[in-house]
C-alpha positions in Angstrom: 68.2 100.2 206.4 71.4 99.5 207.7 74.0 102.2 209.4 76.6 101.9 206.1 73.9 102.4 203.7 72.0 105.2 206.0 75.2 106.9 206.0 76.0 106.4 202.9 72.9 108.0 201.7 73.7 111.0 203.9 77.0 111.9 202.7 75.5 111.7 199.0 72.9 114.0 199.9 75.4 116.6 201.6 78.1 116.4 198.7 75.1 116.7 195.9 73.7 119.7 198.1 76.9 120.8 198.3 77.7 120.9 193.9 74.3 122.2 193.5 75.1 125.0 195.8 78.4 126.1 194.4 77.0 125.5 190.4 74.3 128.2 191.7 76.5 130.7 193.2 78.1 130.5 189.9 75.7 131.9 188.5 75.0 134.5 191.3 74.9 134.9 194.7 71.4 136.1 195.0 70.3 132.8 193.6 67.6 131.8 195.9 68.1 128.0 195.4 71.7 128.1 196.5 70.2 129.8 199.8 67.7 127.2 200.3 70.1 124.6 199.9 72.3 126.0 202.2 69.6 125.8 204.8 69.0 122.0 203.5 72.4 121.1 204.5 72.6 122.6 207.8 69.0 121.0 208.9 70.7 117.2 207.3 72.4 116.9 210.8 69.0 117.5 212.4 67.5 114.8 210.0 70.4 112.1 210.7 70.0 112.6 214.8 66.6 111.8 214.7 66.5 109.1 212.6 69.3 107.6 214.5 68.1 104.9 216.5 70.0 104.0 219.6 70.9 100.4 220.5 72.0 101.4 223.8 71.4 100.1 227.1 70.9 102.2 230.6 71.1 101.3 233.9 67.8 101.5 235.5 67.7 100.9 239.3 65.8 97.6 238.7 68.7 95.8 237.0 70.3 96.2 240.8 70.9 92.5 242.4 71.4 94.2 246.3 75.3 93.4 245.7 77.3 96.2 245.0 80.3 95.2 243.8 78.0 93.1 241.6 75.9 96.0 240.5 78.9 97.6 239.4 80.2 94.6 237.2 76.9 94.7 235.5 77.1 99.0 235.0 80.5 97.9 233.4 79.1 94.9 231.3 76.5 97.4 229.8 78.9 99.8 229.1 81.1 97.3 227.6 78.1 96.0 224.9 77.3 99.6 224.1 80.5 100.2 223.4 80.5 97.3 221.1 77.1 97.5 219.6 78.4 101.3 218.5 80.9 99.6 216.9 78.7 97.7 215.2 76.5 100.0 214.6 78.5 102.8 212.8 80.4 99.9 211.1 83.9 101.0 213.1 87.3 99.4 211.7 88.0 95.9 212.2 90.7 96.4 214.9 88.0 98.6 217.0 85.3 96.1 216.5 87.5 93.4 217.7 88.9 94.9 220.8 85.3 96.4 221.8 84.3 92.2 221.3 87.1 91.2 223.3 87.3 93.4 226.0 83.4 92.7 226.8 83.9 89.2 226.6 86.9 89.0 228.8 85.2 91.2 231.6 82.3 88.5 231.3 84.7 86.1 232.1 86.2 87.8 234.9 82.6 89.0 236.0 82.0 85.3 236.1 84.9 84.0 238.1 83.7 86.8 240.7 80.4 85.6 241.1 80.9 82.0 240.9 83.4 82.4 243.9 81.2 84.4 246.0 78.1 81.7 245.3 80.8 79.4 246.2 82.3 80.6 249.3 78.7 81.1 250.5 77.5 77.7 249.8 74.8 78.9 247.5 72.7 75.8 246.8 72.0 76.6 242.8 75.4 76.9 241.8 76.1 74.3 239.3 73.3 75.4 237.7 74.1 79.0 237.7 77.8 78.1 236.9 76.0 75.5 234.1 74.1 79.0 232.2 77.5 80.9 232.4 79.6 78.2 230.7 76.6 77.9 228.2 77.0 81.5 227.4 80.3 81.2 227.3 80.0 78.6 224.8 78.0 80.6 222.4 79.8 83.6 222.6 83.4 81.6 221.4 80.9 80.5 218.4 80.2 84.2 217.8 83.6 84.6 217.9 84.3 81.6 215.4 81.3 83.6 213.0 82.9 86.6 213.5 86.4 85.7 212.3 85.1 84.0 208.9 82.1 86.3 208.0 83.7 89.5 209.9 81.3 92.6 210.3 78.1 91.2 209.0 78.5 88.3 212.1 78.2 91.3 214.2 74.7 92.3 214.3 73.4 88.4 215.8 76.3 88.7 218.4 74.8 92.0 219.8 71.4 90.9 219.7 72.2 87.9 221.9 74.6 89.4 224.7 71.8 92.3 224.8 69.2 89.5 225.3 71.6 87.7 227.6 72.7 90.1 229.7 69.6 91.9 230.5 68.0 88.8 231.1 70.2 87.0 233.4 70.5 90.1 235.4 66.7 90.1 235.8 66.6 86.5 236.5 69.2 83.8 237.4 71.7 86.8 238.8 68.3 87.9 241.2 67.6 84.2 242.0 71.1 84.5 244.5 70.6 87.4 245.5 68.1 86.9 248.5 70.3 84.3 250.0 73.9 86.2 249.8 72.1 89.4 251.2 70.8 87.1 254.0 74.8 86.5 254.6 75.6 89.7 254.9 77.0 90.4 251.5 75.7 93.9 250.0 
């Protein structure tokens, strides 16, 4: 079940609970139903928390490449997608759900531009490679972007997936694979 329709489903529950509640004190006050449902409606928020699954990301210490000012374009890269997969998520308005998309794909870029100068200055000997997967994801991401501006909010969900996917996993691999040989020249 989808976010819209979850909530949806919520706020028909509370505004029923809530008709039902003021029919009955109608009636009288003492009316035991009205009570119950007044307990009903303060446990809903309960309910909603715990059936609210989280798409979001944490740093865990294993994501850490031995670069700091690496590190902590990637603690600002996960901050940037769950801020965008919330947006998603709880179906924000259009103009929040495109900035969130933009600003995380314009950090990505600058991310980018970072690392591929400090492979380059280095010498690093996979760099057109690495430089080969970030113009690839580059790539896909404008095409998300392209989705997104025709089919508009439902486009959302596959672009979230993939940078989740992405992200994590570049981290974990191609991102690690340099980071031996930088640390070896002294960067940290």
């Amino acid at each position: 079940m989808n976010t819209r329709t979850k909530n949806f489903i919520y706020a028909m529950a509370i505004g029923l609970a809530i008709v039902i509640i003021f029919l009955g004190f109608l009636s009288s006050f003492s009316n035991p139903i009205s009570w119950l449902l007044i307990v009903a409606l303060l446990l809903i928020p309960v309910f909603y928390k715990k059936s609210d699954q989280t798409n979001q990301i944490e740093w865990k210490d294993e994501y850490s490449v031995g670069i700091t000012h690496i590190d902590q374009d990637h603690k600002k890269l996960i901050k940037l997608l769950n801020q965008f997969t919330v947006a998603y998520d709880h179906a924000m308005s259009e103009e929040f759900e495109k900035e969130a998309l933009e600003a995380l794909i314009d950090y990505t870029k600058y991310h980018f531009e970072r690392e591929e100068k400090m492979m380059r200055e280095n010498d690093y000997p996979d760099f057109v490679a690495h430089q080969a997967k970030h113009q690839e994801m580059i790539g896909q991401v404008n095409q998300f972007v392209d989705l997104y501006n025709k089919k508009g909010h439902d486009a959302l969900k596959e672009v979230s997936e993939y940078l989740t996917v992405w992200l994590i996993s570049h981290i974990n691999g191609t991102d690690k694979e340099y980071s031996q040989y930088l640390n070896e020249r002294g960067i940290n």
